[in-house]
Each structure stands twice: as C-alpha cells, then as structure tokens.
Backbone as JSON, one array per atom type, in Angstrom:
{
  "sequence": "XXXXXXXXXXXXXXXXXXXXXXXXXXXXXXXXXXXXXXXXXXXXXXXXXXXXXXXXXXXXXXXXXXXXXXXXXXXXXXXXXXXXXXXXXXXXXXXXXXXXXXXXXXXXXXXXXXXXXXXXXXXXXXXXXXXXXXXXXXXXXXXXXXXXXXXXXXXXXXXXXXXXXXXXXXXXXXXXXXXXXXXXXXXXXXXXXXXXXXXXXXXXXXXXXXXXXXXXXXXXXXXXXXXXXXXXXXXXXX",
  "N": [[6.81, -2.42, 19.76], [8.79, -3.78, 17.5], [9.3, -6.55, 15.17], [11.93, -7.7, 13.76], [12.85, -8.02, 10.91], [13.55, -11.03, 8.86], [15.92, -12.51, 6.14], [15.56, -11.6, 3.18], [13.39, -13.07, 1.42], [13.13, -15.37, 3.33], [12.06, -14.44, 5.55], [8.54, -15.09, 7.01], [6.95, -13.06, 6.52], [7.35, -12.79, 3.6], [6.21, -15.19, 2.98], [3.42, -15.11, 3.23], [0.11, -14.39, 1.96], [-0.75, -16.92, -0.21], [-3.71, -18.18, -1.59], [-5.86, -20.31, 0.24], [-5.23, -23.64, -0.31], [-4.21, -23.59, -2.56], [-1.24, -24.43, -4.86], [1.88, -23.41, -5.32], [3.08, -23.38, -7.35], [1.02, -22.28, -9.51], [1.16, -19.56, -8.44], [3.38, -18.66, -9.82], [5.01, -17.72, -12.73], [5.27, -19.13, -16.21], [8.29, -20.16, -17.0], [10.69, -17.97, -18.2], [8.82, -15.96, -19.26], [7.88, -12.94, -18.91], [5.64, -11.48, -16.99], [3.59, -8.63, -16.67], [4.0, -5.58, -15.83], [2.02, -3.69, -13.53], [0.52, -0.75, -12.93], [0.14, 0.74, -9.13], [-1.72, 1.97, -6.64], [-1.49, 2.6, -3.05], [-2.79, 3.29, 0.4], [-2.04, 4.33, 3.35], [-3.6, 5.58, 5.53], [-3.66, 7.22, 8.9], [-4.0, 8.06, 12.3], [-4.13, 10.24, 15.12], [-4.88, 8.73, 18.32], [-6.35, 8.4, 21.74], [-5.3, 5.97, 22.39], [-3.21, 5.18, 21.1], [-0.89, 5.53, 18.36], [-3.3, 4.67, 15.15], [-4.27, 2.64, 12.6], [-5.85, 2.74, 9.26], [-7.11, -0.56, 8.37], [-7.54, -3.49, 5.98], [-8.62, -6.17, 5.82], [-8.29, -9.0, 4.22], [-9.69, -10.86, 1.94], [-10.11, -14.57, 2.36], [-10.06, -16.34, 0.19], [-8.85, -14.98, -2.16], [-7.32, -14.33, -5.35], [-4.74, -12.87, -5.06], [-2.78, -12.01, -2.61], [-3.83, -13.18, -0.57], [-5.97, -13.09, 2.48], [-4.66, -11.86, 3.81], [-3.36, -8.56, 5.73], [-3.87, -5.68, 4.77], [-3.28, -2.49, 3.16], [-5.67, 0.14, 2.09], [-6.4, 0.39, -1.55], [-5.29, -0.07, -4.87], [-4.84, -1.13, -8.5], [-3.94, 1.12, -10.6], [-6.02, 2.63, -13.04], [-7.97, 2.44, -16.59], [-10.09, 4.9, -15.95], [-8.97, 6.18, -14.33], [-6.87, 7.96, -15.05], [-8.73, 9.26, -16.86], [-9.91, 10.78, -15.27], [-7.75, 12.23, -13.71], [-7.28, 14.2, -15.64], [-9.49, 15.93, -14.81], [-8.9, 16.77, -12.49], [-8.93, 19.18, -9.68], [-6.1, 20.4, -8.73], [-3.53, 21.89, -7.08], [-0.38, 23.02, -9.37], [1.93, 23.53, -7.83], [1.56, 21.54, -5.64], [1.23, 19.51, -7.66], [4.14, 19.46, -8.75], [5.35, 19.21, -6.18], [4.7, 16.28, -5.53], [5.99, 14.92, -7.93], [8.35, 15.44, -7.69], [8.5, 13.99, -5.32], [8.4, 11.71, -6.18], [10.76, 11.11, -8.1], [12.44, 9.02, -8.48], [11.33, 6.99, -9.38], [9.9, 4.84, -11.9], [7.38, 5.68, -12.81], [6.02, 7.97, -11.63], [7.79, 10.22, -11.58], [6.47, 11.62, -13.79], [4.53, 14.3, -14.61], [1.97, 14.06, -15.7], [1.64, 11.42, -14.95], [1.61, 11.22, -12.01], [-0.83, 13.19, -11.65], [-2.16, 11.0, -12.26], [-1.99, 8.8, -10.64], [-2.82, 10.4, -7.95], [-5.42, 10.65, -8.49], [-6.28, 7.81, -8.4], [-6.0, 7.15, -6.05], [-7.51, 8.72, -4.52], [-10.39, 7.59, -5.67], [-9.72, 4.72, -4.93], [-10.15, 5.07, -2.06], [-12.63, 5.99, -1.47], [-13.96, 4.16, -2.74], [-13.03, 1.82, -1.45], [-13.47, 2.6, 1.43], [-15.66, 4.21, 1.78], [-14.88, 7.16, 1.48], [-13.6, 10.19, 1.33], [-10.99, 11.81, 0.08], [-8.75, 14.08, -0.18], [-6.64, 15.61, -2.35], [-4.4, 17.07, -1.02], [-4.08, 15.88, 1.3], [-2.47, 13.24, 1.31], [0.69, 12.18, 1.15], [3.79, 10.93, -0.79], [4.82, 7.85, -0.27], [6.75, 5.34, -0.18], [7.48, 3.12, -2.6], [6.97, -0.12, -4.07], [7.8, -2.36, -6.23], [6.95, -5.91, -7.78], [8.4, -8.7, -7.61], [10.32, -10.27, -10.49], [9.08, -13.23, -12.2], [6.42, -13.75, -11.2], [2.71, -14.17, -11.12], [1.42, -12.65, -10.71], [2.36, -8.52, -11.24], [3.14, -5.45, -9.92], [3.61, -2.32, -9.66], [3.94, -0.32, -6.96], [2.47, 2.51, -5.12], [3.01, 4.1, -2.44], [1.42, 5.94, -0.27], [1.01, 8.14, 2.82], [-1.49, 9.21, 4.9], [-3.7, 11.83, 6.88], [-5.75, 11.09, 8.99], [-7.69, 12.83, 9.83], [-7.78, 14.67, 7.8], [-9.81, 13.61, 6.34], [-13.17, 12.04, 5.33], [-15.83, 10.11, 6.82], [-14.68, 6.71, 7.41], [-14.68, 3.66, 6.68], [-15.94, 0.15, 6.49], [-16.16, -1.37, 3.05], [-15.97, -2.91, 0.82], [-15.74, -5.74, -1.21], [-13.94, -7.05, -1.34], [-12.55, -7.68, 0.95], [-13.11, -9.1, 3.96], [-13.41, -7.67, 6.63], [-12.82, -4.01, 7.97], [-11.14, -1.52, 9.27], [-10.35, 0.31, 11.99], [-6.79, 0.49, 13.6], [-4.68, -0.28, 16.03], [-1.41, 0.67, 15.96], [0.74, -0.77, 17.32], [-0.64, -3.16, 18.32], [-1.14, -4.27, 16.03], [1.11, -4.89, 14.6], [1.94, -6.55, 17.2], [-0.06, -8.69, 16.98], [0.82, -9.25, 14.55], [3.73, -10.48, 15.24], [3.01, -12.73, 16.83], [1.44, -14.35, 14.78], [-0.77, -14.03, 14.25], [-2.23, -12.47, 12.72], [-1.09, -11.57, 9.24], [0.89, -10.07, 7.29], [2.15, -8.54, 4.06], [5.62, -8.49, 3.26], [6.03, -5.45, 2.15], [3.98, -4.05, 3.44], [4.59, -4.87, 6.34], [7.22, -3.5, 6.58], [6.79, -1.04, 6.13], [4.7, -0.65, 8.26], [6.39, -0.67, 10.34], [7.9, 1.44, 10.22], [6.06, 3.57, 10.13], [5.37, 2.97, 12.95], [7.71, 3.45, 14.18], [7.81, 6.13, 13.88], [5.71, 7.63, 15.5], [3.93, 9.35, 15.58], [0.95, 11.18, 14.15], [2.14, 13.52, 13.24], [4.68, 13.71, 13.35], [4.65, 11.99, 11.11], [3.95, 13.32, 8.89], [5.64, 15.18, 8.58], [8.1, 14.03, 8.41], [11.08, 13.99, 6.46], [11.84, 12.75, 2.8], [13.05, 10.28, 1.21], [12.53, 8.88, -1.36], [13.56, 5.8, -2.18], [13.07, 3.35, -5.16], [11.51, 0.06, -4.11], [13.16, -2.84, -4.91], [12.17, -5.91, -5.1], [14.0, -9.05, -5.11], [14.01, -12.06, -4.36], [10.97, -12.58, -2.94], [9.44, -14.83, -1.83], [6.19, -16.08, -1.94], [4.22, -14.34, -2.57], [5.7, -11.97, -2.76]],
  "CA": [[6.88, -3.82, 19.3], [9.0, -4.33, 16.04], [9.99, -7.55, 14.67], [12.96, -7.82, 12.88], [12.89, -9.29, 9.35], [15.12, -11.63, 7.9], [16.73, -12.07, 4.92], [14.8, -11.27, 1.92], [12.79, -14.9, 0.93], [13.72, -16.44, 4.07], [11.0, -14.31, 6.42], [7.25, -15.23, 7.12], [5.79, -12.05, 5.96], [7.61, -13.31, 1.9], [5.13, -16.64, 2.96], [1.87, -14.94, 3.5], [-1.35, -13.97, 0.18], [-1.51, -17.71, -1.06], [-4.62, -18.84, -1.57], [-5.89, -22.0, 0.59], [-5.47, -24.99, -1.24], [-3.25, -23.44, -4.56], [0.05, -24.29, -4.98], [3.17, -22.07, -5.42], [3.13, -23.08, -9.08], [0.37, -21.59, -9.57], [1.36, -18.35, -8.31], [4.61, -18.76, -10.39], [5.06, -17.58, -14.33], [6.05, -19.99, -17.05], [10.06, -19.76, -17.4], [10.91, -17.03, -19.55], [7.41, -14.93, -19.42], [7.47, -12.1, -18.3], [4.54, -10.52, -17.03], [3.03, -7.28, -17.2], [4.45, -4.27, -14.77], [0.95, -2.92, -13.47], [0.98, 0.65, -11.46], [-1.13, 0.76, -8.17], [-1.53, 3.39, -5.54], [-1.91, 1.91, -1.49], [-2.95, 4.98, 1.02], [-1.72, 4.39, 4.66], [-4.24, 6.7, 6.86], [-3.23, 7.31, 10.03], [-4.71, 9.17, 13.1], [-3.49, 9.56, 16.55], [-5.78, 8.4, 19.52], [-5.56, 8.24, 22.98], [-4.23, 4.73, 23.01], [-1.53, 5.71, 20.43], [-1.19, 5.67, 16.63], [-3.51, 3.59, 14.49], [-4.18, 2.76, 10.54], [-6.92, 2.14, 8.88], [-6.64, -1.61, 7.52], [-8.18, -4.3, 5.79], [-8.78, -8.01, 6.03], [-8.34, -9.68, 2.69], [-10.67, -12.49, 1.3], [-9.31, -15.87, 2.26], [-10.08, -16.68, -1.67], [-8.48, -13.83, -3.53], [-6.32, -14.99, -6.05], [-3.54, -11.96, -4.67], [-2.69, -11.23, -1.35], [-5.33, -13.72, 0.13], [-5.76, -13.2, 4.03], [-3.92, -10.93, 4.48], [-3.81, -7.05, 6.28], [-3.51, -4.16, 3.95], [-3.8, -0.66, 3.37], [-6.71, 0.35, 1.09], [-5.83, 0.74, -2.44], [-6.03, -1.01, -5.74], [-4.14, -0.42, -9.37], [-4.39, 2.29, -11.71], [-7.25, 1.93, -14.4], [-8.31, 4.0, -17.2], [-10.46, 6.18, -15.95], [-7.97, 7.3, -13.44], [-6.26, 9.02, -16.17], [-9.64, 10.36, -17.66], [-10.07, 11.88, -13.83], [-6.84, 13.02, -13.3], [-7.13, 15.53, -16.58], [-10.19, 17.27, -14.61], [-8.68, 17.04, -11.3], [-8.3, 20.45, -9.75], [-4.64, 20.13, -7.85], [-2.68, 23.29, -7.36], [0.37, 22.78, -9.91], [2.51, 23.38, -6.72], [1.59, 20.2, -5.64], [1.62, 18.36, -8.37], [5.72, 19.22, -8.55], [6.07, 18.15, -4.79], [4.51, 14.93, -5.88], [6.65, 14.48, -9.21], [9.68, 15.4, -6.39], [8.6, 13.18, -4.35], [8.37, 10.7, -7.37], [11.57, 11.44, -9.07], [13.64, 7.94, -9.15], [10.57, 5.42, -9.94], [9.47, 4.44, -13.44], [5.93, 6.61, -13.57], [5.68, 8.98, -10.7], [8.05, 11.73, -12.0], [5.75, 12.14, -15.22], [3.68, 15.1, -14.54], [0.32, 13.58, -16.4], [1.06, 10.02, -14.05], [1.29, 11.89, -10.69], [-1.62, 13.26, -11.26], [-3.26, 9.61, -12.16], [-1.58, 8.79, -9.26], [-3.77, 10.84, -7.04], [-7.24, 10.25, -8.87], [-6.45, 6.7, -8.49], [-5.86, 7.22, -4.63], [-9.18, 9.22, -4.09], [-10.91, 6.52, -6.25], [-9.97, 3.35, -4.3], [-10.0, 5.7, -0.63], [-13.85, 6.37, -1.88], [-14.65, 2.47, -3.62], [-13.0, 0.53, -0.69], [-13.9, 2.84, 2.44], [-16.22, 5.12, 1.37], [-14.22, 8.34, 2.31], [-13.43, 11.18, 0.41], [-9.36, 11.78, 0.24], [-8.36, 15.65, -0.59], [-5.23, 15.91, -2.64], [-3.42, 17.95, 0.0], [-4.02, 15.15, 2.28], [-1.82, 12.65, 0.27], [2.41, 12.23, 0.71], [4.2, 9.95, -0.93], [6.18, 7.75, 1.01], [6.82, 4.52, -0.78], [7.25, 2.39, -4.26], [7.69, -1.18, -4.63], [7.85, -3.59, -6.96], [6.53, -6.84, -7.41], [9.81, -9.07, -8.41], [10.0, -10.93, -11.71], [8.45, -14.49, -11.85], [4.99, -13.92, -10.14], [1.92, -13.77, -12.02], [0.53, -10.91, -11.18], [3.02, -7.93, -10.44], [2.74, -4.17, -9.44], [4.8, -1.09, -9.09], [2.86, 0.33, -5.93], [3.15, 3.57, -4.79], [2.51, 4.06, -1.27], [1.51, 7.19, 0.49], [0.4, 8.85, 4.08], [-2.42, 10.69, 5.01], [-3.86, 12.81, 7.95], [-7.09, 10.42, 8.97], [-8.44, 13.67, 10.23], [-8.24, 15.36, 6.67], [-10.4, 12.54, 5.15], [-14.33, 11.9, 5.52], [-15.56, 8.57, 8.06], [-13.96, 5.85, 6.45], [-15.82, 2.32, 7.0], [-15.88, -1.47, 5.26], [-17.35, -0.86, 1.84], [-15.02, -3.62, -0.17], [-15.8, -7.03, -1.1], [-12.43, -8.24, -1.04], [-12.1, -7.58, 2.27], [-13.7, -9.53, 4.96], [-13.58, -6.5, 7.45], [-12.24, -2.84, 7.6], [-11.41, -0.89, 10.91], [-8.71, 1.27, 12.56], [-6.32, -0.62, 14.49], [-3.58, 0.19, 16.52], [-0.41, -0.05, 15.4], [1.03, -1.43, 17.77], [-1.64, -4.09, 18.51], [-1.01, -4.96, 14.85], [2.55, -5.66, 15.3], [2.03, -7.91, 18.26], [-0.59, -9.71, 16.48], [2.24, -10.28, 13.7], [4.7, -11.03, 15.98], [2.13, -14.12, 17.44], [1.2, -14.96, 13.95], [-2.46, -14.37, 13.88], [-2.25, -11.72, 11.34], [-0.55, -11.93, 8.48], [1.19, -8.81, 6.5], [3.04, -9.17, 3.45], [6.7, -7.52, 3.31], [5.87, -3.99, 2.1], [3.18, -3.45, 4.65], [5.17, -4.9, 7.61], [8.17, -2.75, 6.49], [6.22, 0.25, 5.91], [4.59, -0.61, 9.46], [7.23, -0.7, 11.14], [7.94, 3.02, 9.75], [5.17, 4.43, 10.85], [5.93, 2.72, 14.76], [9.18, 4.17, 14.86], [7.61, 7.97, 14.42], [4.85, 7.04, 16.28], [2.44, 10.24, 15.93], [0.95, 11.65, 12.8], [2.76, 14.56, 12.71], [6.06, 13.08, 13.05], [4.72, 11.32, 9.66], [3.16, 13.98, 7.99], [6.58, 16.12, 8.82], [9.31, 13.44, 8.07], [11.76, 13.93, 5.32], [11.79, 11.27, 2.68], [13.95, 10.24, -0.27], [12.05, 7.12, -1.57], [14.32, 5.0, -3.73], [11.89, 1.95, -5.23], [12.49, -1.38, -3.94], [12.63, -4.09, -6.02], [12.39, -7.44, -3.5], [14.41, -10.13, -5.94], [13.16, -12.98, -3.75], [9.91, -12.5, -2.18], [8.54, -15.64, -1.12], [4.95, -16.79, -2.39], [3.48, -13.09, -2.89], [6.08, -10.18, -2.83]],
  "C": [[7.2, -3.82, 17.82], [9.79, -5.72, 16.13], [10.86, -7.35, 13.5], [13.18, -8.41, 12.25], [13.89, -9.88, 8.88], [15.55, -11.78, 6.6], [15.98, -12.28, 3.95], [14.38, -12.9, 1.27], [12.95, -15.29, 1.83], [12.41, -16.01, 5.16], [9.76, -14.48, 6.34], [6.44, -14.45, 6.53], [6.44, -12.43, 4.29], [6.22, -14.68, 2.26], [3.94, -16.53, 2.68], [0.88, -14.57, 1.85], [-1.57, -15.37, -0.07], [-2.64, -17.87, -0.83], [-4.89, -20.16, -0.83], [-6.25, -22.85, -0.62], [-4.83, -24.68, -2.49], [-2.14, -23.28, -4.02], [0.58, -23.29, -5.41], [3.2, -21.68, -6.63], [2.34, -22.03, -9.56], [0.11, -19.87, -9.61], [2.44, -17.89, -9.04], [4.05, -18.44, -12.17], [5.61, -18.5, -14.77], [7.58, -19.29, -16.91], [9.79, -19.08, -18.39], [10.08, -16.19, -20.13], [7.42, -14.06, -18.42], [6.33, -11.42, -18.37], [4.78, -9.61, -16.71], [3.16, -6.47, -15.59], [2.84, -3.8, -14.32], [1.04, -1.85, -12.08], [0.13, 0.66, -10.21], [-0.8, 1.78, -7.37], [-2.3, 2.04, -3.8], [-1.78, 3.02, -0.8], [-3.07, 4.26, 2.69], [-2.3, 5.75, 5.42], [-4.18, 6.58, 8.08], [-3.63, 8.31, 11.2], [-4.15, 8.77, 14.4], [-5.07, 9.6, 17.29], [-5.28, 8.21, 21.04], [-4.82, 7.06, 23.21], [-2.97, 4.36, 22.12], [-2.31, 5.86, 18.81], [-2.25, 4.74, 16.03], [-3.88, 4.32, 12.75], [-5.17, 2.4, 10.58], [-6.48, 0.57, 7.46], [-7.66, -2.38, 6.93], [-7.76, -5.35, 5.42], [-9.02, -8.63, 5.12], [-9.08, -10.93, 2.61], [-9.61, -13.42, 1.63], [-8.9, -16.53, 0.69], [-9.46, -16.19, -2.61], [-7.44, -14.4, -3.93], [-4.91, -13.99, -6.01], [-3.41, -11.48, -3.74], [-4.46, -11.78, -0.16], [-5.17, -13.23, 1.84], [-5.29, -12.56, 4.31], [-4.3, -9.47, 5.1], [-3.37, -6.73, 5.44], [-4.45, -2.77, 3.93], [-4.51, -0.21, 1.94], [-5.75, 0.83, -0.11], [-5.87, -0.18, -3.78], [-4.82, -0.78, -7.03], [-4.74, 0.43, -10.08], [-5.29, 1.98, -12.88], [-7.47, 3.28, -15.42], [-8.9, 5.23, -17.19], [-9.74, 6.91, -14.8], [-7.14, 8.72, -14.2], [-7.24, 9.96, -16.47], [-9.68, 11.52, -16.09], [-9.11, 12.28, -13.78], [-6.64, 14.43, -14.53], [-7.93, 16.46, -15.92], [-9.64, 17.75, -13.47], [-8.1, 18.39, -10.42], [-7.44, 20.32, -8.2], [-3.58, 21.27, -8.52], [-1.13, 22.93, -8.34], [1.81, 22.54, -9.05], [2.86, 22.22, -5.76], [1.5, 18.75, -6.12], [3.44, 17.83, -8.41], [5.9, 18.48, -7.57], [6.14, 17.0, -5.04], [5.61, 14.1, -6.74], [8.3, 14.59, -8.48], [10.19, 14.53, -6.18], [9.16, 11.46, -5.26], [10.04, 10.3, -7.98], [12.41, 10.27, -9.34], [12.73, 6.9, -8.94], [10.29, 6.14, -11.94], [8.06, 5.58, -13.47], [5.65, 7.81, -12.73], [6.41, 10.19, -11.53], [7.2, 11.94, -13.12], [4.54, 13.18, -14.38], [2.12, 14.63, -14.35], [0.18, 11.96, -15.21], [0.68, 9.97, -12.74], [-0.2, 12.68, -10.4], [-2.67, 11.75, -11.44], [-3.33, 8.68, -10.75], [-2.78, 9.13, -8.14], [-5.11, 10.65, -7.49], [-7.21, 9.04, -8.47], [-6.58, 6.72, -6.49], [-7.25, 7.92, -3.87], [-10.31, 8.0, -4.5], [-10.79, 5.29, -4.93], [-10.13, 3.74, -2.63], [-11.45, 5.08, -0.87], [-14.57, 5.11, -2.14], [-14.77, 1.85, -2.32], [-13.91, 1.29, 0.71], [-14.85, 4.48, 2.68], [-16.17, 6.5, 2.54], [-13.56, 9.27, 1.3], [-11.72, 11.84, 0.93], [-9.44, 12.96, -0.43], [-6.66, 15.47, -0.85], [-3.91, 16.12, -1.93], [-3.23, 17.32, 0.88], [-3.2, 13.98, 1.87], [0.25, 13.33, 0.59], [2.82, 11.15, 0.66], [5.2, 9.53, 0.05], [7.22, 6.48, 0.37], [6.78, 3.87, -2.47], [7.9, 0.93, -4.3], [7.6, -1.89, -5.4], [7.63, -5.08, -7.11], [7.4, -7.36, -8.13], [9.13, -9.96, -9.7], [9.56, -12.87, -11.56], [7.32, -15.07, -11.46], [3.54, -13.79, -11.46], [1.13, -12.73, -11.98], [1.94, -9.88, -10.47], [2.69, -6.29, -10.59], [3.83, -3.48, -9.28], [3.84, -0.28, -8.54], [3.53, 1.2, -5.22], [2.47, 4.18, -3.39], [2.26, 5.67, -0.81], [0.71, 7.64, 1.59], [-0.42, 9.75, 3.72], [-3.21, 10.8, 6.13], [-5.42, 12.21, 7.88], [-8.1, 12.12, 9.31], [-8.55, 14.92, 9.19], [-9.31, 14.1, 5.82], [-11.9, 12.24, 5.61], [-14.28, 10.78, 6.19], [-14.9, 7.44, 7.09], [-14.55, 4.7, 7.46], [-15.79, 1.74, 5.7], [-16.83, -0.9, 4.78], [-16.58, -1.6, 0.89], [-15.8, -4.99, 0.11], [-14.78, -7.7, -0.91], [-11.89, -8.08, -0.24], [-13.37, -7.93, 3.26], [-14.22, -8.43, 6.05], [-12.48, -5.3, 7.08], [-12.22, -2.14, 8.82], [-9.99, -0.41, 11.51], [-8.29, 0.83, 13.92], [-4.87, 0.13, 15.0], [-2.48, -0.4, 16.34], [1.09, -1.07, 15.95], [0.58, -2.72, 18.27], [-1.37, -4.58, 16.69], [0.34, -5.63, 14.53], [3.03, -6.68, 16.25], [1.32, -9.0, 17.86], [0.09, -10.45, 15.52], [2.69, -10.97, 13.75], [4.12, -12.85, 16.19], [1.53, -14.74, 16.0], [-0.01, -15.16, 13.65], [-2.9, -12.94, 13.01], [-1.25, -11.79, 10.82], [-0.31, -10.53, 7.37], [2.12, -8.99, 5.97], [4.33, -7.77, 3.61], [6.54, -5.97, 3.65], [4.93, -3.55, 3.19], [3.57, -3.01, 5.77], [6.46, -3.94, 7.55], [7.61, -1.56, 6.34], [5.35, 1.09, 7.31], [5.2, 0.06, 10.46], [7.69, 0.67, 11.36], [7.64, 3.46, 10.5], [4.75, 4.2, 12.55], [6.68, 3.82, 14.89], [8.95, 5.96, 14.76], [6.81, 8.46, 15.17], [3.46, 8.42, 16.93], [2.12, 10.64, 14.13], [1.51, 12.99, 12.2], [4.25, 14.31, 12.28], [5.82, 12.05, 11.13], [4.52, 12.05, 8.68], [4.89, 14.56, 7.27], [8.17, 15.55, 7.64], [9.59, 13.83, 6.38], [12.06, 12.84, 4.76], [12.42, 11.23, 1.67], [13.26, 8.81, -0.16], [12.79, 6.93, -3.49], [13.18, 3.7, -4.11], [12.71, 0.7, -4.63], [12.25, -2.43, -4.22], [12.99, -5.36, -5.21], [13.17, -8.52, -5.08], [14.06, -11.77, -5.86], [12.37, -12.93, -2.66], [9.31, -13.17, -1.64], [7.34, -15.99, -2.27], [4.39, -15.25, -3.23], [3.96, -11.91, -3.0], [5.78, -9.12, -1.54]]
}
C-alpha cells in the first residue's frame, strides 16, 4: 500500500502539523526574515515481525506549536551538549568516515566534529523520547531535508535507519507525544491513505522507502547516495 504524492504544495501530507485553531500566518515568517537553519537528527527503527516490517513511531501533541498531530520518527534538534558528548564519544574513526561519506553533499554532515554530533544527538533523543539505548554501529544515514524558506521554525534533518534488534526496549517516554508504539508499516500507510493518520512529507516519503524494501536487511544493506532535499513549497509545515 503506497500512495502516490502529488505535486510538491498541492498534496495532503504539505497540509498536516498545524496547530488546532492557529492560522497559516502564524506559521508563516514576516516577508523578508529569514529564519534560523537549525540541524536535527530523526532515527527510523525498524524490525521485522511476523506480520511484516514495522517502525517505531510517535503520536504528536495536538498542541505543539511544530508538527502538531502528527506521526513521526523519534528525534529532536541538535543542542549543545550534543557537541560536548560527541568529543567523548567512543566511535571507531572508521565509522565516523562512513558517516561523513554518507554525509558528503549536505551543509554539516561531511564535517568530521558534526557527524559525530550527529550521532550523540541520535543516542540522546533515542534515550529522552523512548528510553532505549542506540549503539553507534546501529545508525545509517539515509536522509536530509530541509525545512523551505518562509516557515518559522526550520530544520536541516538528518534522517537515519537502525536495526530495532541492535537497540534496548524502546517505549513512550516523551511528552510531546501522546503515544509511542511499533506499527506496521503497512497498516500505517493504509491509515494514511484513509486519512486517520497524518504524516508530514519527509516521513511519508521516507515511508514509502522503507515499504518498497520491505525487510530490515534489505534496509540495512541498500546502497544510498542521499542528495538533501530542499521542498520549495511545502504546504503549512514542510
């Protein structure tokens, strides 16, 4: 079950995060202000089961002033002590390159010192939101997008897979998420489809991905050239 998106601003998943009851404005920058680029890390865990693939997701606050209501994949932005952790962080140098590789045509990933903030920040919000302990080695990038110009809050988010069965139990432990729970990914796609969940662009395109290989090895395995993608018109939320 994939649905096929339409043209960039024009599909349902650009509609979805407002807030009930706040206008568009609202979510909109003054003309001619640009705001502030901020880096984030989002960690797509994935495990097979007998009734196929699923993710571990969560159910966004109706209230949150970003990405209200909506499904997403644990994760948060980069903060300062991600940096202070990523100086102790012990990650074989071997895989820091892959990373900075994997990185090599966004704005902060190829930097050595950001790839590893990168990954502290990804253990960090694994650990905050679903209290689960994420191992370096368990970690591939897959993704980077951009939150287009005009919005008031925006992000350069760097997405990456990982092997639910390298990672400790993982369970709701977030406030800004209503619930937390591993869902099948195809059952999340049909619920799309019918409109009783709600996943903004990057998710449902990143979804859809991880359908079409449809085990975790086929994800772990796949070869990836990630170019960033900068949405130009996103809708309400990017």
């Amino acid at each position: 079950m994939v649905r096929e998106l339409k043209t960039e601003g024009s599909d349902r998943s650009d509609q979805v995060g407002m807030r009930t009851g706040v206008s568009l404005a609202s979510n909109l920058a003054a003309p001619g202000v640009e705001m502030p680029v901020r880096p984030a890390v989002s960690v797509i865990v994935a495990r097979d089961t007998a009734r196929g693939l699923e993710v571990f997701v969560q159910h966004r606050v109706k209230t949150m002033d970003f990405a209200a209501g909506v499904v997403v994949y644990p994760g948060g932005r980069v903060d300062p002590q991600d940096h202070e952790a990523a100086a102790a962080l012990d990650v074989p140098d071997s895989l820091v390159e892959e990373h900075v590789a994997a990185w090599s045509r966004t704005e902060l990933g190829a930097d050595p010192t950001f790839a590893r903030a990168l990954i502290a920040t990804a253990q960090r919000e694994v650990g905050e939101e679903a209290g689960a302990t994420i191992p370096p080695s368990a970690l591939k990038p897959w993704a980077n997008w951009i939150t287009p110009p005009g919005r008031t809050k925006r992000f350069d988010t760097y997405f990456y897979v990982a092997r639910g069965d390298q990672i400790g139990d993982m369970r709701h432990q977030t406030t800004e998420a209503t619930m937390s729970e591993w869902m099948n990914v195809e059952q999340i796609l049909r619920e799309e489809a019918a409109e009783r969940l709600k996943l903004m662009r990057p998710t449902l395109v990143l979804l859809n991905e991880v359908h079409h290989l449809g085990s975790v090895d086929a994800l772990i395995s796949a070869q990836r050239e990630i170019e960033p993608v900068r949405p130009f018109m996103p809708g309400k939320h990017g």
